[in-house]
C-alpha positions in Angstrom: 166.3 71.4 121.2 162.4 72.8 122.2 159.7 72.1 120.8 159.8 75.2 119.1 162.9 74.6 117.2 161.8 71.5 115.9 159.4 73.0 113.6 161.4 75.7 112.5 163.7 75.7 109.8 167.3 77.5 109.6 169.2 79.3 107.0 172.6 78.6 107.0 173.3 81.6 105.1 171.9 84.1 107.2 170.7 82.9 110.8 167.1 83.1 110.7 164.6 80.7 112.3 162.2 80.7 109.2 158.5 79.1 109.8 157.6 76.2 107.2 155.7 78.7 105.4 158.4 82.0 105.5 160.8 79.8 103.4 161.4 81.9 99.9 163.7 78.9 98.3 165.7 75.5 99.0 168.4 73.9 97.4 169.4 70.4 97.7 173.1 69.0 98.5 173.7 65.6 99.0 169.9 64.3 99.2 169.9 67.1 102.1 167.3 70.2 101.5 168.4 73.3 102.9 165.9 76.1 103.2 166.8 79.7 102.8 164.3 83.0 103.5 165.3 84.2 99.8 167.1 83.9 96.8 170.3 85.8 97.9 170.6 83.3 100.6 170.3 80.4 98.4 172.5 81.6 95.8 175.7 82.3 98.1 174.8 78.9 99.4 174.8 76.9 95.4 178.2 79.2 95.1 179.8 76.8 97.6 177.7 74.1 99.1 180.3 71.7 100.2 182.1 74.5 102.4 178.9 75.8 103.8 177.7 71.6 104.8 181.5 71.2 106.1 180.6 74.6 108.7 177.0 72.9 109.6 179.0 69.7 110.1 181.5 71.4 113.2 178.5 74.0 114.3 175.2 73.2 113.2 173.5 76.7 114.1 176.1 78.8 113.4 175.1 81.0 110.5 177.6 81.9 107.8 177.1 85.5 108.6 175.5 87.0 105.6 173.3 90.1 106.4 170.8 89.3 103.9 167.7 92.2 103.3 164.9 90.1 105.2 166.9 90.2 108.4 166.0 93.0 110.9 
């Protein structure tokens, strides 16, 4: 993992790299904060937590696959 990656967070929802300060909203699972780039993302996330930590668990960068509105 660079540097780079290290100080980014990612949205399991949608895929995006989000800067400390571009994070819309979090939600918390298991002691764990997730952060999300909006409210969409963090929504379908609280719908199903457990199956969306079970995916980071086998593939931790691999995205749900959610086209949310703040991706380009």
């Amino acid at each position: 993992m660079s540097n780079l990656e290290t100080q980014l967070l990612f949205d399991p929802i949608c895929g995006m790299w989000l800067e400390p300060q571009e994070v819309a909203s979090t939600y918390t699972y298991l002691q764990v904060t997730y952060a999300f780039c909006c409210g969409q993302c963090r929504d379908l996330f609280a719908r199903a937590p457990e199956f969306h930590v079970a995916q980071l668990a086998h593939e931790p960068r691999q995205s749900a696959g959610y086209r949310c509105p703040h991706q380009c």
